[in-house]
C-alpha positions as CSV (number, residue, x, y, z in Angstrom):
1,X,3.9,-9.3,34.6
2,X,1.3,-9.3,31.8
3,X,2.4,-9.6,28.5
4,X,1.6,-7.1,25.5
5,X,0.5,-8.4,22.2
6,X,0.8,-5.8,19.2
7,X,-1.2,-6.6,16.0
8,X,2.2,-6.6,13.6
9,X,2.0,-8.2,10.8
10,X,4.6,-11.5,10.4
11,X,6.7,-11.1,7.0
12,X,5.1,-11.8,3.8
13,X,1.2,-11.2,5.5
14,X,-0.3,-8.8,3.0
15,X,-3.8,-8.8,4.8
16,X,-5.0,-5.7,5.0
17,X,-6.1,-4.6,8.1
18,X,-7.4,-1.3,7.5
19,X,-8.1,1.7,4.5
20,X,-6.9,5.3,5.3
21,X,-10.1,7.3,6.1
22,X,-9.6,10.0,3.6
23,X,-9.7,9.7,0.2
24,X,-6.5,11.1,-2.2
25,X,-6.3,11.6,-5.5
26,X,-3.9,9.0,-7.2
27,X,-1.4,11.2,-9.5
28,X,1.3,8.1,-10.4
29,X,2.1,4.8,-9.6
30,X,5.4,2.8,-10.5
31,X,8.2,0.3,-9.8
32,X,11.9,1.3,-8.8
33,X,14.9,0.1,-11.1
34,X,15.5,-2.9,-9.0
35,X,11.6,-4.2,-9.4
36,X,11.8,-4.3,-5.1
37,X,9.0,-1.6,-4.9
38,X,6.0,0.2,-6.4
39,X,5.2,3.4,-5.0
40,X,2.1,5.6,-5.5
41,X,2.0,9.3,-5.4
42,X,-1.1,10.9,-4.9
43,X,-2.3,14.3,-4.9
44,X,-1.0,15.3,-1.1
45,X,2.4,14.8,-2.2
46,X,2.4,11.0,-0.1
47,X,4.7,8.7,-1.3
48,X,3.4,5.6,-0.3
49,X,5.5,2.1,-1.0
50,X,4.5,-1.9,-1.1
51,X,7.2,-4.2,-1.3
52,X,7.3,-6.1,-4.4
53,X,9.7,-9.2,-2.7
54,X,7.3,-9.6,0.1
55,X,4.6,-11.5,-2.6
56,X,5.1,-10.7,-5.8
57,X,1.6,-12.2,-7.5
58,X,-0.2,-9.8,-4.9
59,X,2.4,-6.9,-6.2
60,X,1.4,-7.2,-9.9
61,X,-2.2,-7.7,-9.2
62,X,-2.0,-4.2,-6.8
63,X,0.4,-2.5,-9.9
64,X,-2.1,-3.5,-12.5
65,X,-5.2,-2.2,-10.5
66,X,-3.1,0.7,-9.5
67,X,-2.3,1.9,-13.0
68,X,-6.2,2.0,-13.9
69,X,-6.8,4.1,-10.8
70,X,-4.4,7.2,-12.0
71,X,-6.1,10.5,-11.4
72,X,-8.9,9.0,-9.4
73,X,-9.8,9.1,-6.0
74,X,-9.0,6.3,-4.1
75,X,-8.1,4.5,-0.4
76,X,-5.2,2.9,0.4
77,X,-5.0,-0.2,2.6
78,X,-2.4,-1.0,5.1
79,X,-1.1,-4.4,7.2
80,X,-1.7,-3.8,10.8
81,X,1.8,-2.3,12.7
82,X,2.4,-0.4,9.3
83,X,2.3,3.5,8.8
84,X,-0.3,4.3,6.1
85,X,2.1,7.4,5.1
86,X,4.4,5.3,4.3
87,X,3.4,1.9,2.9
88,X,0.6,0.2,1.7
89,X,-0.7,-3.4,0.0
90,X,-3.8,-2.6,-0.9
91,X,-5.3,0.1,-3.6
92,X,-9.4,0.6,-3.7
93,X,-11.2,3.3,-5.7
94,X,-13.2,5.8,-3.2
């Protein structure tokens, strides 16, 4: 039997491993109550999430770029094994 290797990332890996292809309009980005996420909205109604506890320098450096990309178009990168819908760890301007 041949084992099957799947490209998930181990916990606290925040390499991203690829952008979504589409570019989206960035409408808001912020942190939850507990400081455990920030989330990012953009203009297709996605709610996208990256986990603050995971590595919390990369978080603030991601908020902080975030924040200056509001209302501009822009690609978001996700770790291998991880729904781009969903999540992200990386934020680029298209």
């Amino acid at each position: 039997m041949t084992a099957i290797t799947f490209g998930y990332a181990t916990k606290g890996d925040t390499t991203t491993a690829q952008f979504t292809f589409e570019p989206s309009t960035l409408m808001a980005v912020y942190t939850d109550s507990s400081n455990r996420y920030v989330y990012a909205v953009d203009d297709k109604d996605v709610v996208r999430k990256l986990s603050i506890t995971r590595d919390v320098e990369h978080a603030r450096k991601q908020f902080k770029i975030a924040k200056g990309l509001v209302g501009k178009k822009v690609r978001f990168g996700v770790t291998s094994g991880w729904s781009s819908s969903n999540w992200f760890n990386e934020i680029i301007e298209a």
